[in-house]
Structure formats: structure tokens, C-alpha cells
N, C-alpha and C positions, 0 to 999 in steps of 0.2 A: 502603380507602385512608385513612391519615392525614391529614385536613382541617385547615386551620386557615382562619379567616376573620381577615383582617386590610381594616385602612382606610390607604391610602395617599392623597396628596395631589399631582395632575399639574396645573399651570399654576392653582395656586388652587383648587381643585373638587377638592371629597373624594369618592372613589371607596371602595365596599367589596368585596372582594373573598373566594369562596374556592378557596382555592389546598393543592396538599399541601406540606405539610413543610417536604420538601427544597426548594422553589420560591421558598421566603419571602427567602431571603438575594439569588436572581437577580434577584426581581420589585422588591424594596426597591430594588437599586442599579438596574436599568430606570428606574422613577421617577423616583430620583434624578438619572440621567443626563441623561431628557427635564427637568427644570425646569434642570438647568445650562446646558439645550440654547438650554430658552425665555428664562431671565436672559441668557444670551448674546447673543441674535438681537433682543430688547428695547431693548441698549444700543449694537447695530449699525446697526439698521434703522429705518426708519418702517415704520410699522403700522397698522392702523383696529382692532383689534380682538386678542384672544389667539386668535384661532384664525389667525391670519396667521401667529405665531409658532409654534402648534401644526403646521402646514403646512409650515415651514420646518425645524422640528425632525423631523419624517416624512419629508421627502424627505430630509433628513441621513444620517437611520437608517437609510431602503432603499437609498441610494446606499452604503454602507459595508456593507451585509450583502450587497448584490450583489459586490462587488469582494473580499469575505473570499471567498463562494461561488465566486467564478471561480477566486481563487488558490488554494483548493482544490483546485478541480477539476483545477487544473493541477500541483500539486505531487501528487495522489492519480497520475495518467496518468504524468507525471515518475518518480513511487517506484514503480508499474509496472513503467515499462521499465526502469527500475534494477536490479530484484529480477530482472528475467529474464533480463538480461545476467548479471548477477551466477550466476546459477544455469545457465544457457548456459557459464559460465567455469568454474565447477565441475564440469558433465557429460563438458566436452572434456577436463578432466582426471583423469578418475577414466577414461576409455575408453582 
């Protein structure tokens, strides 16, 4: 596997990481995302501390990966029954 180590930077605190390759452009803009997450939640909220905002940018992230995941799930069962209709309409026509 192609490694690369790199050092990113989440809520102030440098992290080293390694990662292959390909991953380096996903995990930069992850990073990226969480400290837009935490400047955002900083200038919204009261706080005691950066892990308040780290918490608040975590439940961000699993509530929005939960609800891509659903509408997946839904659009995958959806294009399912599509495709078998679809292929149902082409058998009755070919008989």
C-alpha cells in the first residue's frame, strides 16, 4: 500500500496521521470541514471549553451521515423496483 503520513490540524491540536494516497484529498477536506464546523458553533453558542464544540460538530456529522445513509437506502430499494418493473415490461413484451 502507498502511505503517506501527513499532519493535519482539528480544533487547534495537530494530529499526525498515516493514510494511503488516495485518502489524502478526503481526509484534508474532513478536517477542513470539522474546524468550519467548530468556527461555526464557537460564534453560535456558549461553551466551556473546545470539546463542547467538538461534540456539536460530531453530532452534525452522524446526524447527516445517518440521513445520506437512509436516503440511500431508499433511493437503492426505489431503483430496485424500478429496474424490475422496468424488466417485468420488457419480458411481457418480448412473450
Amino acid at each position: 500500500m502507498d502511505e503517506l503520513s501527513i499532519n493535519i490540524n482539528i480544533a487547534d491540536r495537530p494530529y499526525r496521521l498515516s493514510i494511503s494516497r488516495k485518502e489524502e484529498e478526503t481526509v484534508r477536506r474532513a478536517a477542513a470541514a470539522i474546524n468550519n464546523s467548530v468556527r461555526t458553533y464557537a460564534s453560535q453558542v456558549a461553551y466551556k471549553d473546545r470539546q463542547d464544540l467538538l461534540a456539536m460538530a460530531a453530532l452534525q456529522f452522524a446526524v447527516s451521515a445517518i440521513q445520506n445513509e437512509t436516503e440511500l437506502k431508499f433511493r437503492d430499494h426505489h431503483l430496485t423496483d424500478k429496474l424490475m418493473q422496468i424488466d417485468q415490461l420488457l419480458s411481457d413484451q418480448t412473450e
